[in-house]
Structure formats: structure tokens, C-alpha cells
C-alpha positions in Angstrom: 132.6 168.0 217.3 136.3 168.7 218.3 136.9 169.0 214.3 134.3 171.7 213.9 135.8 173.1 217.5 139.2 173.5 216.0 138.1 174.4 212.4 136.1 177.6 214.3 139.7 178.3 215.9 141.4 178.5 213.0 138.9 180.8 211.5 139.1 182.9 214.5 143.1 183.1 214.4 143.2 183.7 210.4 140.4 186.7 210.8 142.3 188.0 213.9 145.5 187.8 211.3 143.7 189.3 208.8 142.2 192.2 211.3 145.5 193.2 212.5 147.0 193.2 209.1 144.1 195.9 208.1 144.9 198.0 211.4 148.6 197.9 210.5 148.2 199.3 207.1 146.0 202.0 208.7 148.4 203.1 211.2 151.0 203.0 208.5 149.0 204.9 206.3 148.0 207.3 208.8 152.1 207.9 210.1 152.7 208.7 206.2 150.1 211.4 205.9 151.1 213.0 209.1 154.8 212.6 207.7 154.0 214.2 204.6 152.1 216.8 206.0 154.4 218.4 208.4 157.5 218.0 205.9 155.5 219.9 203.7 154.4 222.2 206.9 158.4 222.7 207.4 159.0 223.4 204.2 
């Protein structure tokens, strides 16, 4: 039982890791465009 417990944690932690890593590439992404765009705007 505590194996499954703590195998279900560390599941939870690596999809969590794996979730923010996804959001972070999508902020990033989006910070680019809007970089891009309004150097181009200025331009």
C-alpha cells in the first residue's frame, strides 16, 4: 500500500514538473511574439 501511495506521488510531482514546463514554454513563447510584434510595430 505505502509503495503504491508514494509511486502515485511521484507521478503526481513528475506530471506537475512536466505541466509547468509546458506553461513556461507558453509564456515564453507568447513574451516573443508580443516582442516581435511591437519591434516590428516601432519600426
Amino acid at each position: 500500500m505505502a509503495i503504491s501511495q508514494h509511486y502515485n506521488l511521484h507521478t503526481f510531482f513528475i506530471n506537475c514538473y512536466n505541466s509547468s514546463i509546458v506553461e513556461n514554454i507558453r509564456n515564453i513563447l507568447l513574451f516573443t511574439l508580443i516582442l516581435i510584434r511591437s519591434l516590428v510595430y516601432t519600426s
